[in-house]
C-alpha positions in Angstrom: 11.6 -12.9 10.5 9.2 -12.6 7.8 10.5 -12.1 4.2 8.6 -9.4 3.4 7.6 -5.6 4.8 5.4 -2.8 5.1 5.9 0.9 3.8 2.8 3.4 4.8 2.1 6.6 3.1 1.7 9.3 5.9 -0.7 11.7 4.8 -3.9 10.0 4.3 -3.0 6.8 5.8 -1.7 7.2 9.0 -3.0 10.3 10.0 -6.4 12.6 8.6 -4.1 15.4 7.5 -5.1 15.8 3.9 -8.2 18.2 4.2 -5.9 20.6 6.5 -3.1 20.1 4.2 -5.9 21.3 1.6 -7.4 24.4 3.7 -3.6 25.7 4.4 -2.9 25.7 0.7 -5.5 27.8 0.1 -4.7 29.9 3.6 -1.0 30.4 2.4 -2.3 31.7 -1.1 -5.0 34.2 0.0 -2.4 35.9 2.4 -0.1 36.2 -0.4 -2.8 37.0 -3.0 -0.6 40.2 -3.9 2.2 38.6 -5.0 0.8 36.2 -6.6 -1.1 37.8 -9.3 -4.8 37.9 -7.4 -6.4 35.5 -5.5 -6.9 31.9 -5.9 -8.4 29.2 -4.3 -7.9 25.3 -4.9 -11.0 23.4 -5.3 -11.3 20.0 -3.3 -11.8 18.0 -6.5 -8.4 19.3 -8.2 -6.1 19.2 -5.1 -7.1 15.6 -4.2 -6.9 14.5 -8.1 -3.9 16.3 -9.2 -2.5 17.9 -6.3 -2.6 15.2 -3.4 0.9 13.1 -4.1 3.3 16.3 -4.1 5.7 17.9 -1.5 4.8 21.7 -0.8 7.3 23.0 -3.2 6.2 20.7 -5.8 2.5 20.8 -5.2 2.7 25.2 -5.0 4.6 25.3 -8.2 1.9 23.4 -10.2 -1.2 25.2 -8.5 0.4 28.7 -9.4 1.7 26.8 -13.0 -1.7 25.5 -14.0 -3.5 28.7 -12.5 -1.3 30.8 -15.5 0.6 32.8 -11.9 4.3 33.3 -11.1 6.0 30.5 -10.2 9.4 31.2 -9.7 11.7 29.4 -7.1 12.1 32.5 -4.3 8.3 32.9 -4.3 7.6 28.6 -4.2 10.4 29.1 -1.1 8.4 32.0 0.8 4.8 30.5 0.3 6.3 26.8 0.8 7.7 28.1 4.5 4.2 30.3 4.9 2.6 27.5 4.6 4.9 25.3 6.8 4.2 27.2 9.6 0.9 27.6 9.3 0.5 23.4 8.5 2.5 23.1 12.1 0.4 25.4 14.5 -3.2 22.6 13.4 -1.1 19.7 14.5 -1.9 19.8 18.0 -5.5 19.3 17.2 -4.6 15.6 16.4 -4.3 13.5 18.7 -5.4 9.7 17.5 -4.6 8.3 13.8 -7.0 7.0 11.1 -9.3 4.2 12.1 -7.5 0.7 12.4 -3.8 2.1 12.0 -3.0 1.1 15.7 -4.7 -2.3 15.6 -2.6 -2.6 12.1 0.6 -1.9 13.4 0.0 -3.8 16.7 -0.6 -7.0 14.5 2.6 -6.3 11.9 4.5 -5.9 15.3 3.6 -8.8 16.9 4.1 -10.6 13.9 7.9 -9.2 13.0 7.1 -7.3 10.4 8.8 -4.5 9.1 8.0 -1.1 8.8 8.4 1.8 7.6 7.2 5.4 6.2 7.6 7.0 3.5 6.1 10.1 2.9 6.3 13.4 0.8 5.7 15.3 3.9 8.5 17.0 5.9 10.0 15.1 8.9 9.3 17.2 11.4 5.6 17.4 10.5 5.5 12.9 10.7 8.0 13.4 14.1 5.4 16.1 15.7 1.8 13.5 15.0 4.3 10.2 15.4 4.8 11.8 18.8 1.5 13.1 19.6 -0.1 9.4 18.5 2.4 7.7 20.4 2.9 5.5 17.6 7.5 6.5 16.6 8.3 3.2 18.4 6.1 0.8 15.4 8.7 2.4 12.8 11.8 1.1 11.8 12.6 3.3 8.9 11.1 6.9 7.5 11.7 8.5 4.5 10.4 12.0 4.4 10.4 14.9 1.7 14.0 16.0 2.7 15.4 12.5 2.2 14.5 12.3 -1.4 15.5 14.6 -4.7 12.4 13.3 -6.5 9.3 13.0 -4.8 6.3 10.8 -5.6 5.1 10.0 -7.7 8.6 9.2 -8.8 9.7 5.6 -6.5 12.9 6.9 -5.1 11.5 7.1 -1.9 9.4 3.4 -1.6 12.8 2.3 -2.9 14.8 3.9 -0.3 12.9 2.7 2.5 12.7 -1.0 1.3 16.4 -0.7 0.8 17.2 0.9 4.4 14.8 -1.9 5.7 16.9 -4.6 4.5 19.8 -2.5 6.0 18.3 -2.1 9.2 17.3 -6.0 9.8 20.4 -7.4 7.5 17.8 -9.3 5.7 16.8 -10.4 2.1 13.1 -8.5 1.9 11.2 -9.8 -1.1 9.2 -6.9 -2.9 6.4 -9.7 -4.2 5.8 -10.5 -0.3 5.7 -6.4 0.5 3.2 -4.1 0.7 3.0 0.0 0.4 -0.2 1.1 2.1 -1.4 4.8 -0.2 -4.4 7.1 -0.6 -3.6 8.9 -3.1 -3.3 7.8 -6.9 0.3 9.7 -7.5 1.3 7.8 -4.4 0.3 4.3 -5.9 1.8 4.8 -9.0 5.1 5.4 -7.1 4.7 2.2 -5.0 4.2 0.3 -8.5 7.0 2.0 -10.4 9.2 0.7 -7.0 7.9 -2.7 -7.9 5.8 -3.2 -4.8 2.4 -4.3 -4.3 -0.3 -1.5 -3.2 -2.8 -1.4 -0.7 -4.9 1.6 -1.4 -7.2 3.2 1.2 -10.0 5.6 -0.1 -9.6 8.3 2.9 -9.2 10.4 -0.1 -10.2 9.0 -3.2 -13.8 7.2 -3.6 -12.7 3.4 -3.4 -13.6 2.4 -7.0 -11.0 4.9 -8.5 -8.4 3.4 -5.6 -9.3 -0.2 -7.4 -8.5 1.0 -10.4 -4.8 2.1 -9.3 -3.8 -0.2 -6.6 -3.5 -4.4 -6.1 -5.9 -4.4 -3.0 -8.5 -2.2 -2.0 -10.2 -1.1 1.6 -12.2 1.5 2.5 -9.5 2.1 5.5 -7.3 0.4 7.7 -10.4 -1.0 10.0 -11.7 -2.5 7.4 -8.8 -5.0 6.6 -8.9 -8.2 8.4 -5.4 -9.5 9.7 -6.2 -12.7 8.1 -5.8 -11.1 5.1 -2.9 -8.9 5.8 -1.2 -12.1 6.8 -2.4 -13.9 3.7 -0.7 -11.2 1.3 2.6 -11.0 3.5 2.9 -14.6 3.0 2.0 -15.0 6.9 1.2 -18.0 8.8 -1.2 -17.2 11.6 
């Protein structure tokens, strides 16, 4: 078995969630503008700059911080579960993954790799589009939202799915021959702080600012040759 593994991000990487994640934000708060002090809206360049890497609670309770609104915990609870429900009822739009993710994980399985997810997203959510891509048998491991007490860009959770990896397979994974796959700049710096290497996709960030935050760079997943991937998982092909 190879010594080393991969972790994906969810959100961004594995599936072209992040713009809906973006418009159901803003949904959830305009149908609770009354208790939240007026309405408000999240522009595109501040939720995928400073918004991107959090959970719902998390990412609520700095929109309505930073915006000067309530943000106590019973109102982040009520507009966290608003806009759970509304987040689920889009899913069955999808029905394919991000370009290349399927060739990707084809190759890693065919090779023995690895894999897992770990993701700042709730469980059911990954289940629901796992399901729907028909991709839940290329994962060994997930680590969702609920699994975690600090989410990214903290690296509990990249730390808890490289450690359940090496549960799962009883073997001796080595970090410097493992990759975490992100989009989002929180999300890197959590891989890093884990002491991973990142591959960075710019599905949501333009792919000079992903340079400047991860150890390899691609446009997405279709643009990676499997020579490559090989060559940074220490692969002989």
């Amino acid at each position: 078995m190879p010594s080393g593994c991969v972790i994906f991000d969810f959100d961004g990487v594995i599936a072209d969630t992040e713009r809906l994640h973006l418009a159901v934000y803003n949904r959830t708060l305009a149908l609770h503008a009354s208790i939240i002090g007026g309405p408000l809206e999240i522009a595109a360049q501040d939720y995928f700059s400073r918004y991107i890497v959090y959970s719902d609670h998390e990412g609520l309770f700095h929109m309505l911080r930073d915006a000067g609104r309530p943000h106590d915990q019973p109102l982040i609870q009520k507009l966290a579960d608003a806009k759970h429900h509304l987040f689920e009822e889009q899913l069955t739009e999808f029905a394919d993954p991000l370009p290349g993710v399927r060739e990707t994980l084809d190759f890693l399985e065919a090779q023995r790799v690895p894999r897992a997810i770990c993701s700042g997203a709730r469980r059911a959510e990954i289940a629901q589009l796992l399901h729907a891509f028909k991709l839940q048998h290329h994962f060994d491991v997930l680590v969702a939202i609920e699994d975690v007490r600090h989410g990214k860009p903290h690296p509990e959770g990249y730390l808890k799915a490289f450690d359940r990896l090496n549960l799962e397979f009883d073997a001796e994974l080595k970090m410097d021959q493992s990759l975490v796959i992100e989009d989002s700049a929180g999300g890197m710096a959590a891989g890093r702080a884990a002491g991973l290497r990142v591959l960075g996709v710019a599905t949501s960030l333009p792919l000079e600012e992903v340079r400047r935050h991860a150890t390899f760079a691609v446009e997405n997943l279709a643009h990676l040759p499997h020579s490559q991937l090989a060559q940074w998982l220490g692969l002989t092909i």
